[in-house]
Every structure is written in C-alpha cells, then in structure tokens.
C-alpha positions, 0 to 999 in steps of 0.5 A, a space after each residue: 399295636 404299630 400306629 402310623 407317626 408322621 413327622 415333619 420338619 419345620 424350620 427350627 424343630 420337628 412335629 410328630 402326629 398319629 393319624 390314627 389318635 387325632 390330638 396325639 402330637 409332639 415336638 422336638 428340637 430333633 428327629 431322635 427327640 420327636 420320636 422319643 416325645 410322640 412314643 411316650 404321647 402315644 401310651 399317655 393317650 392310650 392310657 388316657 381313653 382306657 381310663 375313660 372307659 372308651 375302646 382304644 382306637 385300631 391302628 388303621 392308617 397306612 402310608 405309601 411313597 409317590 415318586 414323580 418327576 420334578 418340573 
C-alpha cells in the first residue's frame, strides 16, 4: 500500500504526518530522517490495528499542487 506522508519543516526539525492513519506522526532533525521515522511508524501502526483485530485503513488521501501568484 502507498499512503500519502505529509511532511513539514519547522524551525529547528521536520514533522511527518499520514492523513490516512490519524496519530501516525514523526520528527526528525532532517528530511531524510523524517521519512526513515514515519516509514517505520506507518508499519508500527499498521501492525498495531491488525493486532487488534481492526481492518487496516485504505490509502485514500491525494494531494495535488496549486500554484498562484504571489501578492
């Protein structure tokens, strides 16, 4: 399964959340790290909800890039 990652860049780290999986999140000192952290967060959780017995959630969430002119 492929489920959308957003990441963010904050001041002094990056943040990783999974839309898809609500409480999935990461946070790394870099990009690289970020997507290492969230990669192995993502299979926790997922291994976490088969355990319980629950259906493991379908990747629906999409993105898509806007581009407007700046003011």
């Amino acid at each position: 399964m492929r489920y959308l990652v957003v990441v963010e860049e904050g001041p002094t780290s990056f943040g990783a959340y999974v839309p898809d999986l609500p409480g999935c999140i990461a946070a790394g000192e870099t990009k690289e790290e970020v997507l290492t952290l969230i990669r192995e967060a993502i299979e926790l959780h997922l291994a976490d909800i088969k355990e319980g017995g629950e259906p493991i959630p379908y990747p629906s969430s999409t993105s898509e890039l806007v581009e407007i002119e700046a003011a």
